[in-house]
C-alpha positions in Angstrom: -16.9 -48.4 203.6 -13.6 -50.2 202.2 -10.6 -49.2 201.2 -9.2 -50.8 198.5 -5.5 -50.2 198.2 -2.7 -51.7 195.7 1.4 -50.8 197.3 4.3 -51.5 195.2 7.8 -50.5 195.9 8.6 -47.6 193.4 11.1 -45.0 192.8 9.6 -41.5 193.3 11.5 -39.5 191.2 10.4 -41.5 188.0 6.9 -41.6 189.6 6.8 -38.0 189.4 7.2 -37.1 186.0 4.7 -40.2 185.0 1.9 -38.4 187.3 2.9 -34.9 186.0 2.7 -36.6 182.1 -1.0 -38.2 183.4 -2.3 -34.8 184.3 -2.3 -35.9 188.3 -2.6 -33.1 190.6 -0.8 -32.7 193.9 -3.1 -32.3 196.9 -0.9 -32.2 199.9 2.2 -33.2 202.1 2.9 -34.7 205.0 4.4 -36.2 207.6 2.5 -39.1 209.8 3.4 -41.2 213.1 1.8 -44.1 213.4 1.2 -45.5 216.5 0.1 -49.4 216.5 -1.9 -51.3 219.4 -2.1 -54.7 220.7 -5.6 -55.6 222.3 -5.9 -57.2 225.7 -8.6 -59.5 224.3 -7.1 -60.5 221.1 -3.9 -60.9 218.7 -4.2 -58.9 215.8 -1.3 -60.4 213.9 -3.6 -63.3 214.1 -6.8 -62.2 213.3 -5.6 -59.4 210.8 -6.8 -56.2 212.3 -5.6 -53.2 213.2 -6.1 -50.3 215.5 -3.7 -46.7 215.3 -3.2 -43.1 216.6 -1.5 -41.6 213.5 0.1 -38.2 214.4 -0.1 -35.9 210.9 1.8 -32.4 210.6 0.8 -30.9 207.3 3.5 -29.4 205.6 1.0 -26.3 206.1 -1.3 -26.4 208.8 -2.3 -27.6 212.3 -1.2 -30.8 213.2 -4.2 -33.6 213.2 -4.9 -36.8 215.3 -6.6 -39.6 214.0 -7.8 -42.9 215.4 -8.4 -45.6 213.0 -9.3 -49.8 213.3 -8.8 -51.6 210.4 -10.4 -54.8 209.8 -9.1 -58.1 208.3 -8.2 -58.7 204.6 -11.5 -58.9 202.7 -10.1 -60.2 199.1 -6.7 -61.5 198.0 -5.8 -59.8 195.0 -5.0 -55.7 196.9 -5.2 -54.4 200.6 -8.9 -54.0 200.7 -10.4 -54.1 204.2 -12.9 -51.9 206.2 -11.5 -49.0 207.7 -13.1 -46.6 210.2 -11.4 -43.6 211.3 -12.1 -40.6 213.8 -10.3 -37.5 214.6 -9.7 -36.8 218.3 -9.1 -33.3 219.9 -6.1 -34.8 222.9 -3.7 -37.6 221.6 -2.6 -37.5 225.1 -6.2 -38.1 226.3 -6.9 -41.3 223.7 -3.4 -42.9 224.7 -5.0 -42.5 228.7 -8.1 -43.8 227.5 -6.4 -46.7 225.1 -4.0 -47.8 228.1 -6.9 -47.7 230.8 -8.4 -50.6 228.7 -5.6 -52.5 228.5 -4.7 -51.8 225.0 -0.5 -51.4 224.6 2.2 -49.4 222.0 3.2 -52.5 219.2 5.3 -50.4 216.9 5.7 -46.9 215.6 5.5 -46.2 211.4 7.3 -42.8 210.5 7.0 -41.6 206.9 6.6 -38.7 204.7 4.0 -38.6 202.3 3.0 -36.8 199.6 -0.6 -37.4 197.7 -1.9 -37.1 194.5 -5.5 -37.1 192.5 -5.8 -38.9 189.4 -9.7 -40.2 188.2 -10.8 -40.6 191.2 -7.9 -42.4 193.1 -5.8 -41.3 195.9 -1.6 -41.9 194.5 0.4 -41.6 197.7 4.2 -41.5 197.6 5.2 -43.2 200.8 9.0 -42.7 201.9 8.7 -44.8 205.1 11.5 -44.9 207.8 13.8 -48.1 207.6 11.8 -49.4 204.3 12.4 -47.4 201.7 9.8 -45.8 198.8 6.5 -46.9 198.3 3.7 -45.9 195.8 0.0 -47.0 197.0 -3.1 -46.7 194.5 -6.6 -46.7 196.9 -9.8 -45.0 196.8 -13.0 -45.8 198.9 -15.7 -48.5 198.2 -18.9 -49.9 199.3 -18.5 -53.6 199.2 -20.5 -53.7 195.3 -17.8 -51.3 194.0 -14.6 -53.3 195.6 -13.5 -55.4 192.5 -14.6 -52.5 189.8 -12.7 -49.8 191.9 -9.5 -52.6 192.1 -9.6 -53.1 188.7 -9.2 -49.4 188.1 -6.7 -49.5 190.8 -4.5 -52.2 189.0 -5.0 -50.0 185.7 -4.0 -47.1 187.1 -0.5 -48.9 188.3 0.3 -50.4 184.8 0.0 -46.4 184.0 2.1 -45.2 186.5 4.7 -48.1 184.8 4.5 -50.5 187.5 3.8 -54.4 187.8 0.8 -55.0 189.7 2.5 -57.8 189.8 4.5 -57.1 192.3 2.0 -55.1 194.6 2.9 -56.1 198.6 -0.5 -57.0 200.5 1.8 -56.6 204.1 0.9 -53.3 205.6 4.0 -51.1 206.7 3.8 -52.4 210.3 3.8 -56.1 208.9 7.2 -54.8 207.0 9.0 -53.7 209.9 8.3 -56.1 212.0 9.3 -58.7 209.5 12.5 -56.6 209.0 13.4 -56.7 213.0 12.9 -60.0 213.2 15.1 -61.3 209.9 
């Protein structure tokens, strides 16, 4: 599967009342650490990739682990790439298993999120540690449905009253990183 995902900066406060007006319906809250990974084997600033332990504490609920490897870019006009992603029962246990190969902590990614349903598409309001508010617009794919499912994406947006335009391709480790070094 691929996730096809279009990010803009966006105030949430105006965001609100646009997905209330579209008839959106909100699905949860939460907050996530993210947990980033450099491979012994390869660079994946270079080769695009990605591998995680988010950390997520439901506003209500037991707090969840996922691991998740993102794969390169597969198109240039949104974030669509193929994404796999696991839950594991010990975080401890997967950092053990993670560091035993040879695999190190890049980064950390701290942000509260809260998510919405509208047609189909995931609407996440992303308030992300040392970066500032983010809207992202994704939904699943099989590789046949990517550019019909990201131009619904990039409709959705222009509904919400933003430029897609203006949508950032860097993923939120790619923005703080960039941010350190500047």
């Amino acid at each position: 599967m691929y996730e096809v995902e279009l990010k803009c900066r966006a105030d949430h406060d105006a965001l609100r009342e646009t997905l209330a007006e579209l008839g959106a319906d909100h699905v949860d809250s939460r907050q996530q650490t993210d947990t980033y990974y450099d491979a012994p084997h390869r660079e994946f600033a270079e080769t695009d990739e990605a591998l995680r332990i988010r950390h997520e504490a439901p506003a209500d609920g037991e707090a969840v682990t996922k691991l998740t490897y993102k794969g390169p870019l597969v198109e240039s006009e949104s974030k669509t790439r193929e994404e796999h992603e696991t839950t594991v029962d010990s975080e401890s246990a997967l950092e053990g298993v993670l560091s035993g190969l040879g695999f190190e902590p890049a980064a950390t990614v701290e942000k509260d999120r809260e998510f919405y349903a509208l047609e189909g598409y995931t609407i996440t309001l992303d308030s992300v540690d040392g970066l500032g508010e983010f809207v992202e617009v994704e939904r699943e794919a099989t590789e046949s449905e990517v550019e019909r499912v990201r131009e619904g994406a990039v409709d959705l947006l222009s509904r919400l009253g933003l430029d897609p335009g203006e949508q950032i391709r860097t993923s939120y480790l790619g923005l703080l990183l960039a941010a350190d070094d500047a």
